[in-house]
VOTIFI-704365 format. One record per residue (C-alpha): residue in three letters; x, y, z. Coordinates in steps of 0.1 Angstrom, whole numbers, padded with zeros to 4 digits. Layout:
VOTIFI-704365
<nudo resn="ALA" x="X" y="Y" z="Z"/>
...
end
This chain:
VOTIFI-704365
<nudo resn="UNK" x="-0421" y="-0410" z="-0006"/>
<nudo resn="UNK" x="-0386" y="-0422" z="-0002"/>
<nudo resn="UNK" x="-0388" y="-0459" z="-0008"/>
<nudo resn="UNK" x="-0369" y="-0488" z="0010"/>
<nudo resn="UNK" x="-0358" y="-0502" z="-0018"/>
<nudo resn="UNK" x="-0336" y="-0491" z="-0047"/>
<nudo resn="UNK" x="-0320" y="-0509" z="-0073"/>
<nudo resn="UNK" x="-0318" y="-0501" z="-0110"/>
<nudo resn="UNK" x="-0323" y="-0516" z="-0142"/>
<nudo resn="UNK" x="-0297" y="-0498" z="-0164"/>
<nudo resn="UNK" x="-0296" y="-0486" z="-0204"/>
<nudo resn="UNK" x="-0266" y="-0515" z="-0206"/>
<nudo resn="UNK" x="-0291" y="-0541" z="-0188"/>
<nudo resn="UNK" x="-0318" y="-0533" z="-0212"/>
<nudo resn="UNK" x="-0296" y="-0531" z="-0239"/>
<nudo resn="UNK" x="-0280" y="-0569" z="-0232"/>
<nudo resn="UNK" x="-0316" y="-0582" z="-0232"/>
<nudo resn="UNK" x="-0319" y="-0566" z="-0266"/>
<nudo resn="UNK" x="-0290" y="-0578" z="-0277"/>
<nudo resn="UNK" x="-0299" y="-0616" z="-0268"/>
<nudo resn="UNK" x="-0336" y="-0613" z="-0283"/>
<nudo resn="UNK" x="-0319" y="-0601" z="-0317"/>
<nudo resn="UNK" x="-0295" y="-0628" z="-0314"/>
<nudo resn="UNK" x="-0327" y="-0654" z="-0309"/>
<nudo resn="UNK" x="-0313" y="-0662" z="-0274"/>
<nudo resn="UNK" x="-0343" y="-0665" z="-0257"/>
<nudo resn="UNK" x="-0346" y="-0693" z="-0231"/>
<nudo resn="UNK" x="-0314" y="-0714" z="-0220"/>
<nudo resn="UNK" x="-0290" y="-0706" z="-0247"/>
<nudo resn="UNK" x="-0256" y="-0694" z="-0248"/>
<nudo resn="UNK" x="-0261" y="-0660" z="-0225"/>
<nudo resn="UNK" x="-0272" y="-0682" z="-0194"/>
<nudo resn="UNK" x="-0243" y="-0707" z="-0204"/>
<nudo resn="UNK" x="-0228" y="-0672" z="-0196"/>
<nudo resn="UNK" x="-0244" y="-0660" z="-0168"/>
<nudo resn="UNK" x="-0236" y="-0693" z="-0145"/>
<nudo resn="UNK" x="-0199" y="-0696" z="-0156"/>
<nudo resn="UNK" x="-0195" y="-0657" z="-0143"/>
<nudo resn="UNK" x="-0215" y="-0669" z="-0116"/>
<nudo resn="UNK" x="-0192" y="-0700" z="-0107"/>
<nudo resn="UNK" x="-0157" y="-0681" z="-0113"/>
<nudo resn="UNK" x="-0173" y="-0655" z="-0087"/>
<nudo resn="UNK" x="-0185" y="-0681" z="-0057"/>
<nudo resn="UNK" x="-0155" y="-0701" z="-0064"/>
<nudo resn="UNK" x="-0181" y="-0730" z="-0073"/>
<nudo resn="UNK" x="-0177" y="-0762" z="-0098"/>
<nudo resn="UNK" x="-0216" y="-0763" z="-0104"/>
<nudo resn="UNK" x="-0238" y="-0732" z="-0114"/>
<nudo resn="UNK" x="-0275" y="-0734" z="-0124"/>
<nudo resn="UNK" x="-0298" y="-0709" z="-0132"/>
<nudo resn="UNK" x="-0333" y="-0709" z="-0123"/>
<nudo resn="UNK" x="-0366" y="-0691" z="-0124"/>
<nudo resn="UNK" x="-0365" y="-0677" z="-0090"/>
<nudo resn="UNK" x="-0352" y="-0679" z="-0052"/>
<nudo resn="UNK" x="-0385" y="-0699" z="-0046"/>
<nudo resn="UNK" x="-0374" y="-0725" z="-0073"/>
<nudo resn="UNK" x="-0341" y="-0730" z="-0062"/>
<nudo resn="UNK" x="-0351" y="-0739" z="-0028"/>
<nudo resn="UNK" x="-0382" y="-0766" z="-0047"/>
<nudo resn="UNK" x="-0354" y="-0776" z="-0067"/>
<nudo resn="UNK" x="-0327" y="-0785" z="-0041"/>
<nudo resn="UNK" x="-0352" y="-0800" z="-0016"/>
<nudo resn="UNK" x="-0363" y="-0822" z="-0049"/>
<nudo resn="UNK" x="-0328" y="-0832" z="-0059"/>
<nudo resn="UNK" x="-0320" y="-0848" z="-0026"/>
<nudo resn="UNK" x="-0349" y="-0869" z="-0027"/>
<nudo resn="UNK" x="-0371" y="-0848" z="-0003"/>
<nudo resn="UNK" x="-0406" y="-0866" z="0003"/>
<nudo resn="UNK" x="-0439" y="-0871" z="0024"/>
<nudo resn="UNK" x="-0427" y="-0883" z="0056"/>
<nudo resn="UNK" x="-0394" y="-0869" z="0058"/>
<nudo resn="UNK" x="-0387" y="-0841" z="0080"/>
<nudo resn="UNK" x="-0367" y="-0807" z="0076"/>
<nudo resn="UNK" x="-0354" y="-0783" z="0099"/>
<nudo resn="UNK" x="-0360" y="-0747" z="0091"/>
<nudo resn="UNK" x="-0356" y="-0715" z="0113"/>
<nudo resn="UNK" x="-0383" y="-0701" z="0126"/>
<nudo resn="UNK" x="-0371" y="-0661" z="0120"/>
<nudo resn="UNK" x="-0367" y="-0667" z="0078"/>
<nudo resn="UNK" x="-0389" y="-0654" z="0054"/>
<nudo resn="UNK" x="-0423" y="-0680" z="0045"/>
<nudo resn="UNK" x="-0410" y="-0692" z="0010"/>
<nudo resn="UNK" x="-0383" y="-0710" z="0030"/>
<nudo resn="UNK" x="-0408" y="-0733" z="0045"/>
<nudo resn="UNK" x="-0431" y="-0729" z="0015"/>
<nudo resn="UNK" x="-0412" y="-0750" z="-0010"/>
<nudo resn="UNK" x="-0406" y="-0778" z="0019"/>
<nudo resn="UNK" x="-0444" y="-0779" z="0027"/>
<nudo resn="UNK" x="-0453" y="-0782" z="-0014"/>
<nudo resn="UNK" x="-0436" y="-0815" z="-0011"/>
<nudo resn="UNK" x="-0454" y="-0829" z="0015"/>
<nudo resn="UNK" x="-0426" y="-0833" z="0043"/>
<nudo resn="UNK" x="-0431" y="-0818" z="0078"/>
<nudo resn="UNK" x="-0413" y="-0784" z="0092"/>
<nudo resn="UNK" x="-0395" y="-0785" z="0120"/>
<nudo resn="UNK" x="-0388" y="-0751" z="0133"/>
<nudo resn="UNK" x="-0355" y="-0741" z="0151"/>
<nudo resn="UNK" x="-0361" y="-0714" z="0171"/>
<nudo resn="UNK" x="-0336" y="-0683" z="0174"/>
<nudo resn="UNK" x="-0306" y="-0668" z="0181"/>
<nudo resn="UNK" x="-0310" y="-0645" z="0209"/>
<nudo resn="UNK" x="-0292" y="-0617" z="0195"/>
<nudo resn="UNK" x="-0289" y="-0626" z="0160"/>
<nudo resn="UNK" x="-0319" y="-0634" z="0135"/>
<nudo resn="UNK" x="-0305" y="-0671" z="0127"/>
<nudo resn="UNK" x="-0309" y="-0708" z="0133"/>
<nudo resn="UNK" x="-0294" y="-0711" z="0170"/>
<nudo resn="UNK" x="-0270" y="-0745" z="0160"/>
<nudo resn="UNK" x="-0270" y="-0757" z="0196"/>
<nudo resn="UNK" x="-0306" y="-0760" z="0193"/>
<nudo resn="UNK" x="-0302" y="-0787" z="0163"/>
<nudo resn="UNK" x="-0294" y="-0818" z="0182"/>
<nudo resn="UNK" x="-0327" y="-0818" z="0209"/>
<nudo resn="UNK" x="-0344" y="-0816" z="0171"/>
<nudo resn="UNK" x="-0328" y="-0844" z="0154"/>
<nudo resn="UNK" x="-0348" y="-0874" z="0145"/>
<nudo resn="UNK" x="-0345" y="-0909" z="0126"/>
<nudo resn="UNK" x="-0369" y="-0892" z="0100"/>
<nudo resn="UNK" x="-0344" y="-0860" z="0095"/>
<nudo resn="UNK" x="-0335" y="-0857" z="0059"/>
<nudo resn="UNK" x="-0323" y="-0817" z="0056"/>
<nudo resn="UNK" x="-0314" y="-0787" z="0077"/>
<nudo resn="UNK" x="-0324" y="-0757" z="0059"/>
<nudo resn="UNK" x="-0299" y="-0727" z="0068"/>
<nudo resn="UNK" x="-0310" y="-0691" z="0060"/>
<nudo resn="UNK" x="-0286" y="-0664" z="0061"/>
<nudo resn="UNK" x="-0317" y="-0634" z="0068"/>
<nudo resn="UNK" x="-0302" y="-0600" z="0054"/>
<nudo resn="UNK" x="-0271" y="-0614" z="0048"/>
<nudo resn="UNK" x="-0259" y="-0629" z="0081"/>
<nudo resn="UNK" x="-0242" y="-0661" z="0080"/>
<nudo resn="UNK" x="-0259" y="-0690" z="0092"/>
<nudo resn="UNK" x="-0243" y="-0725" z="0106"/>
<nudo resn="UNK" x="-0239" y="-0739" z="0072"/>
<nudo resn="UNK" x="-0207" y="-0752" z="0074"/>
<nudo resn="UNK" x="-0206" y="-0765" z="0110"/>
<nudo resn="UNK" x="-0243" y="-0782" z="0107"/>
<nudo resn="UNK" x="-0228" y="-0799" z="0075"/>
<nudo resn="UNK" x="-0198" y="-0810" z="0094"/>
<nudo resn="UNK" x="-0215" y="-0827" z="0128"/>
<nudo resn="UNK" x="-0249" y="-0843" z="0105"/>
<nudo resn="UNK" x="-0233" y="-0849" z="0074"/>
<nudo resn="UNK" x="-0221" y="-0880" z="0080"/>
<nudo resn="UNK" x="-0256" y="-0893" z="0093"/>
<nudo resn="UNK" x="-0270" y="-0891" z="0058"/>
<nudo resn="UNK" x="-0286" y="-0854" z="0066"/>
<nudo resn="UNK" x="-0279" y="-0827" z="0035"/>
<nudo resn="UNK" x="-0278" y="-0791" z="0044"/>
<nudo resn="UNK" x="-0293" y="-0767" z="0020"/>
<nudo resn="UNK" x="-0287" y="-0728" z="0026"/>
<nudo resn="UNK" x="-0312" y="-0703" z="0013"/>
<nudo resn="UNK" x="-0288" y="-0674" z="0010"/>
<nudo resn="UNK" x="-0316" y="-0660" z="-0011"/>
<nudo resn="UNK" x="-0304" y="-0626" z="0007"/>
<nudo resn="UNK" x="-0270" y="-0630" z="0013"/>
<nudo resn="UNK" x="-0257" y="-0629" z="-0021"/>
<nudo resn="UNK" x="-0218" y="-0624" z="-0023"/>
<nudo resn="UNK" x="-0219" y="-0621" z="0018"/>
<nudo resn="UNK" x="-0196" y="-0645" z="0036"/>
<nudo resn="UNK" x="-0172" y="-0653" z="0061"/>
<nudo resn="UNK" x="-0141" y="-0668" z="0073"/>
<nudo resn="UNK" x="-0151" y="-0697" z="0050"/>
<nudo resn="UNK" x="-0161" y="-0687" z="0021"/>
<nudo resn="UNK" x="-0191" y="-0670" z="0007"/>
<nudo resn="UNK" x="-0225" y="-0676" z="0016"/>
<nudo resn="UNK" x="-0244" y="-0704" z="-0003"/>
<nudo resn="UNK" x="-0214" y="-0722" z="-0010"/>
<nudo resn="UNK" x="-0204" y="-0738" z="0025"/>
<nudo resn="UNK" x="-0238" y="-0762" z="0024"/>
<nudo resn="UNK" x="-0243" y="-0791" z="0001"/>
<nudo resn="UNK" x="-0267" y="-0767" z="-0018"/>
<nudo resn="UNK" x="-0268" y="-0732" z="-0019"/>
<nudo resn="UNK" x="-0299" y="-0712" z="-0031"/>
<nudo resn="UNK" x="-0300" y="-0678" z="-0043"/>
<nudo resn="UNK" x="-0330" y="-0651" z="-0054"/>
<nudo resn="UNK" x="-0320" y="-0625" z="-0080"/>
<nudo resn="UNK" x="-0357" y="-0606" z="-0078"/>
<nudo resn="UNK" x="-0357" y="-0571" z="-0079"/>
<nudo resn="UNK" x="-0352" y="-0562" z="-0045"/>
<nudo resn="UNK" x="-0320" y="-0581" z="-0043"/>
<nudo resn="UNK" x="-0280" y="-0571" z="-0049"/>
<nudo resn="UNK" x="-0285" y="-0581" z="-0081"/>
<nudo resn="UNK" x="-0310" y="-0586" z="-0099"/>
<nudo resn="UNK" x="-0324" y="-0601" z="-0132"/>
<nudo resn="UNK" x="-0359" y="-0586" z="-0124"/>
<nudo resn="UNK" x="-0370" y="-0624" z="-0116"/>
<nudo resn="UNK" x="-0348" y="-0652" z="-0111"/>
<nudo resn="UNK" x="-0329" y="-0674" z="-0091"/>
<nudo resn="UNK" x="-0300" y="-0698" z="-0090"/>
<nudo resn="UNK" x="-0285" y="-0731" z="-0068"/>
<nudo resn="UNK" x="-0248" y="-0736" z="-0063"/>
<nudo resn="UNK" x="-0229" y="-0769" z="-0053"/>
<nudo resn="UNK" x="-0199" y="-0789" z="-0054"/>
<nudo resn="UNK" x="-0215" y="-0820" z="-0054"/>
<nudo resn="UNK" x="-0215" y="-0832" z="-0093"/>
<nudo resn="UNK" x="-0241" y="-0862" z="-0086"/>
<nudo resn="UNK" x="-0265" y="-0831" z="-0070"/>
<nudo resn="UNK" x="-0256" y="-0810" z="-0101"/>
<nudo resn="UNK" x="-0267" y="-0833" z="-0127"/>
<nudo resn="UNK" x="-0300" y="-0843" z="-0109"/>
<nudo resn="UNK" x="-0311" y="-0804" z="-0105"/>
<nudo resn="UNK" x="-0304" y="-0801" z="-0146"/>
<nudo resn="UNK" x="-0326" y="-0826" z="-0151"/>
<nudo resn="UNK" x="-0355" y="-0822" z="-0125"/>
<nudo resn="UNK" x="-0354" y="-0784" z="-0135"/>
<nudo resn="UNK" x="-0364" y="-0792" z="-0174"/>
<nudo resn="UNK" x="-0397" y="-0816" z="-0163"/>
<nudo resn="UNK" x="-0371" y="-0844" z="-0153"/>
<nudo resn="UNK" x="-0355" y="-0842" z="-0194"/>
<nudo resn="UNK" x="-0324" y="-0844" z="-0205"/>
<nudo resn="UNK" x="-0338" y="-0822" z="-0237"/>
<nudo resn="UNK" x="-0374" y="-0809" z="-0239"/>
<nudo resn="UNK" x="-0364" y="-0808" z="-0278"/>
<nudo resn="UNK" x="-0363" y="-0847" z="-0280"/>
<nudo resn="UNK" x="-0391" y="-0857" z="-0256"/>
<nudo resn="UNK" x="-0374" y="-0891" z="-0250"/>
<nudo resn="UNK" x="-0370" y="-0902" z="-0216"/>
<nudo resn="UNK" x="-0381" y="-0891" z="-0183"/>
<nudo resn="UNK" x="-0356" y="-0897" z="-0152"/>
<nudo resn="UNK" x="-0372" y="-0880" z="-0121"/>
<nudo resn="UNK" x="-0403" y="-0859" z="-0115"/>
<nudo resn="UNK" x="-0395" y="-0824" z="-0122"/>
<nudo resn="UNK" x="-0405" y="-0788" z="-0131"/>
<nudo resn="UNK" x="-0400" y="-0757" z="-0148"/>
<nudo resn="UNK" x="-0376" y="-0743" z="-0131"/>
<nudo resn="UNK" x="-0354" y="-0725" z="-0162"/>
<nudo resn="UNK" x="-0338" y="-0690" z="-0159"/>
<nudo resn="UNK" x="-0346" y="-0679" z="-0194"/>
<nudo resn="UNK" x="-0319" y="-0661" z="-0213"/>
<nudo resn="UNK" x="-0331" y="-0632" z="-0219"/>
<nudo resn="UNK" x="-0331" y="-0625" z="-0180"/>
<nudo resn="UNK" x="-0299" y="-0636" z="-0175"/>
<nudo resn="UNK" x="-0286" y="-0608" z="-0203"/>
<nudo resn="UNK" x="-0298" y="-0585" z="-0172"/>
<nudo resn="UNK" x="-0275" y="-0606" z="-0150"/>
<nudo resn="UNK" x="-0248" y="-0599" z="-0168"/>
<nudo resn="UNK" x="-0252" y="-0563" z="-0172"/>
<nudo resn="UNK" x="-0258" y="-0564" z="-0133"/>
<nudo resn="UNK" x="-0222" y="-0581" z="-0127"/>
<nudo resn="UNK" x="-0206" y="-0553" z="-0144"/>
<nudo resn="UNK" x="-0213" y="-0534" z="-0116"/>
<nudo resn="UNK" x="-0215" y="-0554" z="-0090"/>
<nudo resn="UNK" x="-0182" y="-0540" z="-0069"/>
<nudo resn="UNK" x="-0199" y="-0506" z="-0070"/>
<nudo resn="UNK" x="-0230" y="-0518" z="-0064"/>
<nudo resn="UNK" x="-0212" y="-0537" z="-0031"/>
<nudo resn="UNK" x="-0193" y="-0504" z="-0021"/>
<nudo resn="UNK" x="-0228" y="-0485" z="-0023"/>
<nudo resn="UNK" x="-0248" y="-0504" z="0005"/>
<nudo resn="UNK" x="-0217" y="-0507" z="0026"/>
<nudo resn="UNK" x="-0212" y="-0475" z="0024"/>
<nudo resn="UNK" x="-0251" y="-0467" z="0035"/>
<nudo resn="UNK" x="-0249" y="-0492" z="0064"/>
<nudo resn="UNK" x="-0214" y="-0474" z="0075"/>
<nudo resn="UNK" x="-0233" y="-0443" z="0074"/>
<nudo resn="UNK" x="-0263" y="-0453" z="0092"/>
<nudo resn="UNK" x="-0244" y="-0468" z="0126"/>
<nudo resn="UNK" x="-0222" y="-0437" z="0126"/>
<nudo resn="UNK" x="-0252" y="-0410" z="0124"/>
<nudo resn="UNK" x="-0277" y="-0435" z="0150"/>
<nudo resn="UNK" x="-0251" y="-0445" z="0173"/>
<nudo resn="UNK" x="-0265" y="-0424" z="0199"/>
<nudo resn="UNK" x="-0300" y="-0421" z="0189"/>
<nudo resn="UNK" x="-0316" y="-0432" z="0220"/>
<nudo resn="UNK" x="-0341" y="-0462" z="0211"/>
<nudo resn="UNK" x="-0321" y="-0474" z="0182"/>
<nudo resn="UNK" x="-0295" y="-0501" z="0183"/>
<nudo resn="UNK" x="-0275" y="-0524" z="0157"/>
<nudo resn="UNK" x="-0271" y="-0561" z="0154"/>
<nudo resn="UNK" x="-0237" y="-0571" z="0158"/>
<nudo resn="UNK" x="-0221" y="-0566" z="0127"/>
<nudo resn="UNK" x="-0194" y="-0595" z="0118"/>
<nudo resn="UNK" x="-0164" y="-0592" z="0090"/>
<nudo resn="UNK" x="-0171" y="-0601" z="0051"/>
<nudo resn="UNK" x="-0207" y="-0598" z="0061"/>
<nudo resn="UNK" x="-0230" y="-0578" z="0033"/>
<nudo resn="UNK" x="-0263" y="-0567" z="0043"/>
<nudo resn="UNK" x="-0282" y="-0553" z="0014"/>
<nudo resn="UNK" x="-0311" y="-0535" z="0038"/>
<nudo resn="UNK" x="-0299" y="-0517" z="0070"/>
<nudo resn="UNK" x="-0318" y="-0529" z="0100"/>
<nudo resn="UNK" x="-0322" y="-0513" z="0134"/>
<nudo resn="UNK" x="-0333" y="-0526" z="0163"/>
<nudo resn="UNK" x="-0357" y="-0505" z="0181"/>
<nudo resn="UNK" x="-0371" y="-0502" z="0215"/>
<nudo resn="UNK" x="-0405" y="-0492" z="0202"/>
<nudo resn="UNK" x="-0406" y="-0503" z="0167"/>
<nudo resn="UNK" x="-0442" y="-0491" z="0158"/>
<nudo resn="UNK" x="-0432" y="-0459" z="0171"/>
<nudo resn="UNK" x="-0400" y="-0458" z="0148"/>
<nudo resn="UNK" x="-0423" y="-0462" z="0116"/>
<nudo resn="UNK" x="-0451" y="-0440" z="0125"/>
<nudo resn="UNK" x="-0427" y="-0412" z="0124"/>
<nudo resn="UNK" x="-0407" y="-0421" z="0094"/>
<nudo resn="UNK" x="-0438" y="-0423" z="0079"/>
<nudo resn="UNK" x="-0452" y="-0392" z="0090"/>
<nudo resn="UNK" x="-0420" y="-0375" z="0068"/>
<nudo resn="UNK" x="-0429" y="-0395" z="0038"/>
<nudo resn="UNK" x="-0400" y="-0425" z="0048"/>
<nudo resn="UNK" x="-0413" y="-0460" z="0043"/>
<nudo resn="UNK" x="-0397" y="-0487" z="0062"/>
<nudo resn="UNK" x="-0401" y="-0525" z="0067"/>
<nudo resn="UNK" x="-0407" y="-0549" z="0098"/>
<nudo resn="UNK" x="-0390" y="-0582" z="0096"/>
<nudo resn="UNK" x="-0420" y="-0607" z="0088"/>
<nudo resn="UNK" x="-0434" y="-0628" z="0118"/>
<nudo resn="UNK" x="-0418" y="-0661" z="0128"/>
<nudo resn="UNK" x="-0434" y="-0690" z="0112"/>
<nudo resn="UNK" x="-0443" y="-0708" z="0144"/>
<nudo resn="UNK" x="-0473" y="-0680" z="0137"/>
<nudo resn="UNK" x="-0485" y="-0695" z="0109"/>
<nudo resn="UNK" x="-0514" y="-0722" z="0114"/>
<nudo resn="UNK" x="-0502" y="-0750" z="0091"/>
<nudo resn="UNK" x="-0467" y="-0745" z="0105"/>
<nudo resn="UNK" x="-0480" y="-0753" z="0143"/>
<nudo resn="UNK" x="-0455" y="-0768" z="0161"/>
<nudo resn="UNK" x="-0455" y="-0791" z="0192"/>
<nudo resn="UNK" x="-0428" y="-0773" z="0212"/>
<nudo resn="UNK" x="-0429" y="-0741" z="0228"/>
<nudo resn="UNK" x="-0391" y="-0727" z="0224"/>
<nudo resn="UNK" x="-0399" y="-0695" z="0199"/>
<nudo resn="UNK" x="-0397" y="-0665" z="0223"/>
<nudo resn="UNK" x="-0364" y="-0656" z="0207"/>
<nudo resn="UNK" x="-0381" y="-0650" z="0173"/>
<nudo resn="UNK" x="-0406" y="-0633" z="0188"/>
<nudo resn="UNK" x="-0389" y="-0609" z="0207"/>
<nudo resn="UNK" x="-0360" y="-0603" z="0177"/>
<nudo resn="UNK" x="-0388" y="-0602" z="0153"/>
<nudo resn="UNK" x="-0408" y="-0572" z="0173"/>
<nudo resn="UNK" x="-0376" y="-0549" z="0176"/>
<nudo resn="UNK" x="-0360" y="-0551" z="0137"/>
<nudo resn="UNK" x="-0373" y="-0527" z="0113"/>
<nudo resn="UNK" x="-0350" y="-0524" z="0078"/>
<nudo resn="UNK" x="-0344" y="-0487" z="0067"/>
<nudo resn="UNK" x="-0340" y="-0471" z="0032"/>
<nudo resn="UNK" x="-0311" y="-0486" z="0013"/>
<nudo resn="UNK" x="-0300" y="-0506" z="-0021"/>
<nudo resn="UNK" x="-0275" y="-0503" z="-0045"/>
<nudo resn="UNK" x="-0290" y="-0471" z="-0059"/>
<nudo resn="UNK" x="-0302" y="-0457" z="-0030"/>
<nudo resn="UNK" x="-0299" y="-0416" z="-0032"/>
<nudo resn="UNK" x="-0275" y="-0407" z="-0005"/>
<nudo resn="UNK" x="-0296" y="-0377" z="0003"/>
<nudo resn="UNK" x="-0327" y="-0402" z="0009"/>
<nudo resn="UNK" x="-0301" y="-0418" z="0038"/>
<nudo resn="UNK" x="-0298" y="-0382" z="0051"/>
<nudo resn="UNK" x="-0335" y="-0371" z="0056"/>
<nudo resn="UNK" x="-0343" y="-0407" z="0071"/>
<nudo resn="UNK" x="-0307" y="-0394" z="0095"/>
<nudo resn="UNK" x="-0328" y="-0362" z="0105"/>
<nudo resn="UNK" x="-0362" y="-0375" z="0107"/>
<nudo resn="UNK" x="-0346" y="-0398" z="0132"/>
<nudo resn="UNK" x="-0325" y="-0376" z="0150"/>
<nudo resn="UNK" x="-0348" y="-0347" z="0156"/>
<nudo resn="UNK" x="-0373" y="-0372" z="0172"/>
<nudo resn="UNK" x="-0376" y="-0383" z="0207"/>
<nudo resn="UNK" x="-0372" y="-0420" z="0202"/>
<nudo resn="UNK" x="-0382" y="-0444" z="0232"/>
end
């Protein structure tokens, strides 16, 4: 079966991690000291932490800016359920943003009508890779006391105009899992310029310590949240290769919109400049259709997860989702990753081709 996903764990990974195990650098030691300088110098960001995954840098940032029962945060609806997930763990309420119509992000114009005295966060997601409203939603609520926090969980080193994803918002999240641009097999990291911010998330993220070693004060509830070293050696081995790695699923998507362009049934979402999307995704007149018969040649592909208006402790008062819904039916991510086999991108190509596709 060709597989969606494809991203490798290298001899020079493996051979960092041994390196730092030898070494005794096993959980937040020099090599993550590493790890989130490389990681700042990259994002062109003051404050780096590590942590242990995409899930615990969202818990972490909601935590950091005080985030409790009774407060509310706006999330998109078309975003993958972790988002909401680490806001509903802490007891606030989810209000959902419904869609852009052509675009699977937060439609900003929708923000004001959802605005309230009990707003505390907007929570940006940049799905696959496409830039959300971080910076404009951070310039018009900003100044009302309201953070915005961007889960660019699958947008790393994506951008825009303004800078790279994650780094626009007051807090940017990140995921480093294994189906990710890079990876260190589990893991996870926040970003921000804010120093006040950066010192709160070092604490909360060692059980609201200073030092675990001394024991000797507590400052805020908190959790372990730590990106151990001997992941972050993986990291590092990852950044080495991180241009080709880049270069490899632009070249895939490039490929993909060239070959389908006229495959009847099969569009593309716009596609704007500096944007990096680490999974091709079509949209498709008859989705299910689509993935019966890349199935049926031994292709496995992925639908985009339903909107979280669907899910039963998310239920929301307003009825403004149809966007998600009908964004949500039609997108369907092919074979790709930074080590995807180019001839895997060609037999999903003639599967696709030599099939009637309505």
């Amino acid at each position: 079966m060709i597989q969606v996903w494809n991203n490798e764990i290298t001899k020079r990974d493996l051979d960092l991690l041994q390196k730092s195990v030898e070494e005794r650098n096993i959980m937040e030691g020099p090599v993550l000291a590493e790890f989130e300088r490389k990681m700042g110098e990259l994002l062109q960001v003051p404050y780096v932490l590590g942590t242990a995954s995409g899930s615990a840098a969202l818990a972490l940032a909601l935590m950091a800016i005080g985030i409790k029962h009774g407060d509310e945060v706006i999330v998109p609806d078309l975003t993958f359920i972790a988002t909401a997930n680490a806001v509903c763990l802490l007891g606030a309420k989810i209000v959902l943003a419904p869609t852009e119509k052509d675009r699977p992000i937060l439609d900003l114009e929708s923000v004001d009508g959802l605005i309230t005295d009990k707003t505390k966060a907007i929570l940006t997601v940049d799905i696959n890779g496409r830039t959300a409203w971080s910076k404009e939603l951070r310039e018009r609520y900003g100044k009302k006391g309201i953070y915005v926090i961007d889960d660019a969980c699958q947008a790393f080193m994506s951008g825009n105009n303004d800078g790279k994803a994650g780094t626009l918002a007051d807090i940017g999240c990140f995921s480093f899992g294994i189906t990710k641009l890079l990876t260190t097999v589990n893991g996870g990291m926040v970003v921000t310029r804010n120093k006040e911010l950066y010192e709160r998330m070092r604490i909360i993220k060692t059980q609201g310590m200073k030092s675990v070693f001394e024991g000797d004060a507590y400052y805020y509830p908190g959790f372990n949240f730590k990106l151990p070293d001997v992941l972050a050696a993986i990291g590092l081995g990852q950044l080495e290769r991180l241009e080709e790695k880049v270069a490899h699923v632009n070249q895939i998507e490039e490929i993909y919109r060239e070959e389908l362009k006229n495959v009847e049934g099969i569009n593309f979402i716009e596609n704007r400049e500096q944007e990096i999307h680490y999974l091709v995704d079509i949209v498709c007149d008859n989705r299910n259709l689509v993935r019966r018969i890349l199935h049926e040649n031994g292709i496995i592909s992925r639908p985009l997860g339903m909107p979280l208006h669907t899910a039963p402790y998310l239920k929301q008062e307003k009825n403004i989702y149809h966007t998600s819904c009908e964004l949500q039916c039609k997108i369907l991510f092919l074979p790709s990753g930074p080590n995807q086999p180019l001839e895997n991108v060609e037999k999903v190509l003639s599967v696709l081709k030599e099939n009637c596709l309505i």
